[in-house]
C-alpha positions in Angstrom: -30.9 19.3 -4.0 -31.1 22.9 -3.1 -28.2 25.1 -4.0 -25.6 25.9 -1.6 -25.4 29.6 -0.9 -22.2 29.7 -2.2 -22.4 31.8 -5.2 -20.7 31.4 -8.1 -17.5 29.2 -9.8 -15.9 29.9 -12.7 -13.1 28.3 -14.6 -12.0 31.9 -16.3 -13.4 34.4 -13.9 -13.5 38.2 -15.5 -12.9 41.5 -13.8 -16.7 42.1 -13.6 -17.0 38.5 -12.0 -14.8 39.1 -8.8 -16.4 42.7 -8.5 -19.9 41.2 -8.6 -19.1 38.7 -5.2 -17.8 41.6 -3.6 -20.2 43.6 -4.3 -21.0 45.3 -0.8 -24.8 44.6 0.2 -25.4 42.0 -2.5 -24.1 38.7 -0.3 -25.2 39.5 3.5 -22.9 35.9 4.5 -19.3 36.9 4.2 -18.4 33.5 4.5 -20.8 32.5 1.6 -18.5 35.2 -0.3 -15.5 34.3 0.3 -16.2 30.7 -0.4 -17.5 31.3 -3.8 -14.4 33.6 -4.3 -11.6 30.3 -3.0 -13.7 28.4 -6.1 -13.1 31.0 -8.6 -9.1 31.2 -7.7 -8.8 27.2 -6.8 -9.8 26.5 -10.9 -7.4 29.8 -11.7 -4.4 28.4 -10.1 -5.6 25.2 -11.8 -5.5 26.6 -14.8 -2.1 28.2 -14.6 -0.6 25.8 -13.4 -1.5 23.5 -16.9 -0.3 25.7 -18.9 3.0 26.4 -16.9 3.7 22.6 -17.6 3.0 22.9 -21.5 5.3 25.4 -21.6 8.1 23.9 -19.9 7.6 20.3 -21.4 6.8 18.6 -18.7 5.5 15.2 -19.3 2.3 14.7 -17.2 1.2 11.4 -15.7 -0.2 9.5 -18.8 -4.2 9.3 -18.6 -4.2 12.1 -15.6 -4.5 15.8 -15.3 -3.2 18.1 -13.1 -5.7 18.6 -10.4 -6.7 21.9 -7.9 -6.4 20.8 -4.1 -8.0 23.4 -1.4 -5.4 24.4 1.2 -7.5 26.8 2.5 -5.8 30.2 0.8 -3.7 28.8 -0.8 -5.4 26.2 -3.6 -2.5 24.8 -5.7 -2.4 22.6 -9.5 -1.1 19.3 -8.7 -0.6 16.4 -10.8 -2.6 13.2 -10.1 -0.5 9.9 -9.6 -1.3 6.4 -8.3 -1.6 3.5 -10.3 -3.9 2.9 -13.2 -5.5 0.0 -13.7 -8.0 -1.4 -16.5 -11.8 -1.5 -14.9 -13.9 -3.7 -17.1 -16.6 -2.6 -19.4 -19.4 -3.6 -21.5 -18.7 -1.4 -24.8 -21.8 -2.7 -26.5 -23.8 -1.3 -23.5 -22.4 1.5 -23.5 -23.2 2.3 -27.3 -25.9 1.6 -26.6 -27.0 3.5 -23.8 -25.4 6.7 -25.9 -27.3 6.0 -28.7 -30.4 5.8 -26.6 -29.8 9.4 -25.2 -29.8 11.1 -28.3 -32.8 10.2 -30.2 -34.8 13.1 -30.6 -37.8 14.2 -29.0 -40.7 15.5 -30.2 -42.6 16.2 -27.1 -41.8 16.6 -23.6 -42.7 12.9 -21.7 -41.3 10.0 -20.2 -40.1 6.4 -21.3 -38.4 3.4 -20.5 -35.9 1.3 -22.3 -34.0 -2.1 -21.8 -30.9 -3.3 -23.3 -30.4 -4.1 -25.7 -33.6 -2.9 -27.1 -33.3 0.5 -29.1 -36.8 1.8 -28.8 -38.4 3.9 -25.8 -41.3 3.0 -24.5 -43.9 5.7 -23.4 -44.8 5.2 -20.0 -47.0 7.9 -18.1 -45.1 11.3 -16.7 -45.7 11.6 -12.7 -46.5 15.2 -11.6 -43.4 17.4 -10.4 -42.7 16.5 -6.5 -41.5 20.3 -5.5 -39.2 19.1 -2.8 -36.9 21.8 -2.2 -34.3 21.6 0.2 -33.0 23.8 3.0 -29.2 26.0 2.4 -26.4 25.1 4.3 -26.0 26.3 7.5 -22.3 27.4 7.4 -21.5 24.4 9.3 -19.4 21.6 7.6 -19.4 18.4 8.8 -15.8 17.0 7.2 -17.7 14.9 5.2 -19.2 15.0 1.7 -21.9 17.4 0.9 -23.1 20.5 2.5 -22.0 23.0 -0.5 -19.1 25.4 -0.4 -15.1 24.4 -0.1 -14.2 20.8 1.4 -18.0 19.8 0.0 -16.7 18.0 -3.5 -14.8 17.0 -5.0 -15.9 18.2 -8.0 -15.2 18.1 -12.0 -14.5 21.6 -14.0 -13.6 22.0 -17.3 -10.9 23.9 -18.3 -12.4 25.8 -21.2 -15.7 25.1 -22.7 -18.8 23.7 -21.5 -20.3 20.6 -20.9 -24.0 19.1 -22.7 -24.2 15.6 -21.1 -22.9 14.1 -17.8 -22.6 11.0 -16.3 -22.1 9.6 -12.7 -21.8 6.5 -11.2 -19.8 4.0 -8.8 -16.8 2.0 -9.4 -17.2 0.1 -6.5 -19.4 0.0 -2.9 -18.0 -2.2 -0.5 -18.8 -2.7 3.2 -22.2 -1.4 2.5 -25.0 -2.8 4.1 -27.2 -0.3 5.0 -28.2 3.4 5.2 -30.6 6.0 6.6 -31.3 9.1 5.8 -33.1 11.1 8.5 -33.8 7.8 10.4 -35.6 5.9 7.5 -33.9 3.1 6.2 -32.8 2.9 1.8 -33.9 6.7 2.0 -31.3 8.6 -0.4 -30.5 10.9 -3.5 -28.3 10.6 -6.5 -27.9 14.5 -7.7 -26.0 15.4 -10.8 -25.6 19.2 -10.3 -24.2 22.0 -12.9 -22.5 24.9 -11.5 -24.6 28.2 -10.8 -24.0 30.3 -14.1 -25.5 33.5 -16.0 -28.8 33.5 -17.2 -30.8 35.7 -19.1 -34.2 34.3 -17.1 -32.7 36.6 -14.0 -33.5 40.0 -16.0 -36.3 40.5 -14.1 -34.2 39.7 -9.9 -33.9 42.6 -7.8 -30.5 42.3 -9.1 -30.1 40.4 -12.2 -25.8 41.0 -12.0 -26.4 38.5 -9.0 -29.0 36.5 -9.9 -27.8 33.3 -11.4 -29.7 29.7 -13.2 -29.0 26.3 -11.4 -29.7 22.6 -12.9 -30.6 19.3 -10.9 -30.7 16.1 -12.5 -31.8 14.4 -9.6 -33.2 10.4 -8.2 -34.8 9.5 -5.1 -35.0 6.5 -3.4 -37.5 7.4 -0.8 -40.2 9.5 -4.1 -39.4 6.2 -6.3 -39.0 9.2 -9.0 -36.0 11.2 -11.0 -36.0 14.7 -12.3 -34.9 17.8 -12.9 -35.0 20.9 -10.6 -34.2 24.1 -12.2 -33.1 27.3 -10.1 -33.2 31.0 -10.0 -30.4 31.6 -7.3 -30.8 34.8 -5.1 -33.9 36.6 -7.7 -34.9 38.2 -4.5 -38.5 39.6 -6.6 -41.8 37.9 -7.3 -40.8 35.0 -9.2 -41.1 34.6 -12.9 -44.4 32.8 -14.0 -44.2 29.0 -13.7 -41.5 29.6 -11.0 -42.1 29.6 -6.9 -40.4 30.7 -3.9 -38.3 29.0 -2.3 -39.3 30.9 0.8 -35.8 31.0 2.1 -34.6 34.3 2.6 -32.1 34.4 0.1 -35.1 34.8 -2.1 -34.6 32.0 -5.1 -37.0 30.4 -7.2 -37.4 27.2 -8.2 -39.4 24.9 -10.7 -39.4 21.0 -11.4 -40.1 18.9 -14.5 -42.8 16.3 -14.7 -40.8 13.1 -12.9 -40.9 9.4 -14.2 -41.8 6.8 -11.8 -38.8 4.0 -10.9 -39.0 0.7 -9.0 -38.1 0.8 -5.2 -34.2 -0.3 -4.3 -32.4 -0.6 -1.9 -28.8 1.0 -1.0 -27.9 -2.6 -1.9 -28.7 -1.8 -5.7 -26.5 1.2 -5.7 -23.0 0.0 -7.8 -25.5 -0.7 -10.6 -27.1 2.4 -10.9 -26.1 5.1 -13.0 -27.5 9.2 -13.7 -27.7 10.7 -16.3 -27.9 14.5 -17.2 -28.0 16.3 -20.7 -28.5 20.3 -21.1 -31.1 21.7 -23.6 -30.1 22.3 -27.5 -27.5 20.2 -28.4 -29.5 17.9 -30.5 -31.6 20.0 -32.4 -35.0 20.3 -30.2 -36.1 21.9 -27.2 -36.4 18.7 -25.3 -33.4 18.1 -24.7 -33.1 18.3 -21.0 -32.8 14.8 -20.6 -32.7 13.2 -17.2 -32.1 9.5 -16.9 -31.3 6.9 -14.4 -30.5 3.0 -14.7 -31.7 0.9 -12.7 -30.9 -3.0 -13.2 -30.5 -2.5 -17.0 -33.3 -0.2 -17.8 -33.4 3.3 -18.6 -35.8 5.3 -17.3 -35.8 8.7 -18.8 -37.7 12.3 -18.8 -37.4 15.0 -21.3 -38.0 18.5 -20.2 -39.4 20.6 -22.6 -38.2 23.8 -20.9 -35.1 24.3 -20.5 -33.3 27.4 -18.7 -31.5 30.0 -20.8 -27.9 30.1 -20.4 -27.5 26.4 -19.6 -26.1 24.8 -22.2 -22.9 27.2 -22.3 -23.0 28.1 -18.5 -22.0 24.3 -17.7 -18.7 23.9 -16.6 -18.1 22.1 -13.3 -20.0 18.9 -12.0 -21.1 17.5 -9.0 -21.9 14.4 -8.5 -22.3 11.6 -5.1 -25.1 10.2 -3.2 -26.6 12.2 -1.0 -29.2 12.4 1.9 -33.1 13.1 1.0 -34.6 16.0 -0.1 -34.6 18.9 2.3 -31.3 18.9 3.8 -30.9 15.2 4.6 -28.2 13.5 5.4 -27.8 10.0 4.4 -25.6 8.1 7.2 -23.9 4.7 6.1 -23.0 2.0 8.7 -19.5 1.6 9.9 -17.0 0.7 7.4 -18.4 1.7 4.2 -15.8 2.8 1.3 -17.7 3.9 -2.2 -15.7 4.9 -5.1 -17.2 7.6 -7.2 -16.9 8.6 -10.7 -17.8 11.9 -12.4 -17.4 11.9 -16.1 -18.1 14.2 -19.2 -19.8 12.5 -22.4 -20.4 15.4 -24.5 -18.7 18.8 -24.2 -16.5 21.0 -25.9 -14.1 21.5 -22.5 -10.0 21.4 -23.8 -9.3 20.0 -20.4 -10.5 18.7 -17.0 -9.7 19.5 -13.5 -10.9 18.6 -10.3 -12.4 21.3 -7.6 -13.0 20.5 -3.9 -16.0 22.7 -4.1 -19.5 21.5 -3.8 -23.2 23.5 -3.8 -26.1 20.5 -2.5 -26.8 21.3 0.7 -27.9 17.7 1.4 -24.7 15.3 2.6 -23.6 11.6 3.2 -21.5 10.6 6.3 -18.8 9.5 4.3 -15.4 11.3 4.3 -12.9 11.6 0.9 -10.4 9.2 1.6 -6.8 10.0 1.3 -5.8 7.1 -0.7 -6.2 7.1 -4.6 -8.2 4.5 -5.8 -7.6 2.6 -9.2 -9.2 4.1 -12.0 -10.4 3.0 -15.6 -7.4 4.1 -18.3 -9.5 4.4 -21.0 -13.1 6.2 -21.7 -14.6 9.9 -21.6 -13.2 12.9 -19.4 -13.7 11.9 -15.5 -12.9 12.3 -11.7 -12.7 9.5 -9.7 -12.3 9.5 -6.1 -12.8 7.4 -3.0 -15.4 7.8 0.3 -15.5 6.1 3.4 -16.5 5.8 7.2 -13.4 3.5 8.0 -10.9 3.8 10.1 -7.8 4.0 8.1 -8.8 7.1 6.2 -8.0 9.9 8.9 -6.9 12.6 7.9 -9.3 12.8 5.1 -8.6 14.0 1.6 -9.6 15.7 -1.1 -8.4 16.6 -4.8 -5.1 15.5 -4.3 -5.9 12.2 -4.3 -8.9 12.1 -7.3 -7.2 10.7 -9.8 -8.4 13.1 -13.4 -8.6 11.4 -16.5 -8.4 14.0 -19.8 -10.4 11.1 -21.6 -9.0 8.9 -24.5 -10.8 6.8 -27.7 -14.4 5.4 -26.3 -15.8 2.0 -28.9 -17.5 4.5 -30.9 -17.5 8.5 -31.6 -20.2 10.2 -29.3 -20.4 14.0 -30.6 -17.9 15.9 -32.4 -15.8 18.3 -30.8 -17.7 22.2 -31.2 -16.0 25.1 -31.0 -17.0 27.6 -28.5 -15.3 30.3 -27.5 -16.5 31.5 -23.8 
């Protein structure tokens, strides 16, 4: 949940970007720096190297994109490949659960919904829980989590920006139980945007360093989902409605009102699904929209405050289950392989790539495997990758074995593409 001190990543980094991270006296971890700064140049080479194979006509894996693998200095573009193979959906559900997402709002509040009803129900907001988490430590584990390079993978968008996300699990297998810090079914699902530039860090110490943050976040352990909101390194009294995050990098940090969802189990986890939409694409100022499924109800909460610079700052996504609040770590038992999926439902992003950087500071015990795993050949833009404790993954992986799907035709049109011009 908390932000990784890792600063910044950008998929077209300026002049007056790079100079900001290394800015001397601004970052005291020069490991935090140069971390940020490997996430800045692993989506550049990305980039390049997508437009290097437009120009030379070179026929790219069909359904796939090339992706960004970290090699420490050297981060290189690289085609995905592996087989593709249909994964079976429900396109009636799906239609409905879109359709559910964007009905306006015309107060901030909570509600339910079940398939395939197409009415929410108004069920009573739960105050905001105000767990913040602690940084990383600059220690990482191999495994996922923990923020900064070798934390994702992670989805970026070429170009563009992205208003609604979606995360969930293609398949869990070998998975029969989990603890996180010692308590049994105790986890996160986080849905986390990319630090970017916000207009609400005018009044940090240094607003050129300052930057906004957004968690759509459930846990297990609270029975509640939300959405955390962040003002990375404001290092200055915070902002009213904001508080300290008493951490010396000096953030601030606020929370929505949460809605209240049943107790599961890490059993229940292949049929759940979060959901994460940024403020202003529909027309109101509720749209900061989280929402999680939970065997086949929605259970939704609409901020009615969203944070400046969000809707066009969001272009990467993180998405896994994690530990609990305040640095957990969520440990699965021997032999458990989950295969994740990251994937953009409304945007205006001209392309998709995959980043092995992360910013949660919470983790799992799992380790990106080095095989590819079958993927979906139709539906929205989307990472998909593979984690596991088994024995056959060593050495572990990363982005050059996600597979990256640019997205094709879903059952029915979602948004039109807008133009937007960075």
């Amino acid at each position: 949940m908390k932000h990784s001190s890792a600063s910044l990543l950008m998929v077209a980094p300026t002049k007056g970007t790079l100079a900001r991270l290394n800015s001397p006296g601004r970052l005291a971890n020069a490991g935090i720096k140069s971390s940020a700064i490997l996430a800045v140049m692993a989506l550049c080479v990305a980039s390049v190297g997508v437009g290097k194979a437009a120009a030379s006509g070179i026929a790219e894996p069909a359904q796939t994109a090339p992706v960004a693998a970290n090699d420490q200095a050297k981060p290189a573009a690289k085609p995905t490949t592996g087989k593709v193979t249909a994964t079976k959906i429900d396109p009636a559900r799906e239609v409905w659960r879109n359709v559910m997402l964007k009905i306006n709002r015309s107060k901030e509040g909570c509600a339910t919904a079940r398939y395939p009803d197409q009415q929410w129900h108004e069920v009573e907001c739960k105050p905001a829980q105000i767990r913040p988490v602690v940084p990383p430590k600059g220690i990482h584990l191999l495994t996922v989590g923990g923020g900064g390079p070798g934390a994702g993978p992670s989805l970026a968008v070429l170009n563009g920006s992205i208003m609604q996300g979606e995360g969930s699990f293609d398949k869990v297998q070998g998975v029969t139980s989990e603890k996180g810090n010692g308590t049994s079914n105790s986890f996160t699902l986080q849905l986390n945007t990319n630090p970017f530039t916000t207009s609400t860090c005018n009044g940090a110490l240094h607003p050129d360093e300052c930057m906004g943050w957004v968690q759509f976040i459930y846990d297990s352990s609270g029975h509640y989902s939300e959405i955390q909101y962040w003002l990375l390194f404001y290092r200055n009294p915070c902002p009213a409605g904001w508080q300290s995050d008493k951490d010396p990098d000096g953030s601030c940090l606020r929370d929505s009102r949460s809605i209240a969802t049943p107790a599961v189990t890490i059993a229940d986890l292949r049929g759940m699904k979060l959901y994460g939409s940024i403020g202003g694409e529909f027309g109101n100022p509720y749209d900061d929209v989280v929402a999680i499924e939970v065997g086949g109800l929605l259970y939704a909460q609409w901020s009615g405050d969203p944070i400046a610079g969000a809707t066009t700052g969001w272009q990467a996504m993180e998405f896994n289950v994690f530990g609990p609040a305040e640095g957990g770590r969520a440990v699965f038992n021997p032999g458990s392989t989950i295969v994740v999926r990251d994937s953009i439902l409304i945007g205006t992003e001209t392309g998709v790539v995959c980043s092995d950087f992360g910013w949660t500071g919470e983790m799992n015990s799992l380790t990106v495997t080095n095989k590819p795993p079958l993927v979906a050949a139709v539906g929205p833009p989307s990472l998909v990758f593979g984690e596991s404790n088994a024995k056959d993954i060593t050495p572990p992986g990363g982005c050059a074995n996600a597979a990256v799907i640019q997205g094709t035709n879903l059952p029915v049109p979602i948004k039109p593409i807008i133009a937007h011009r960075p």
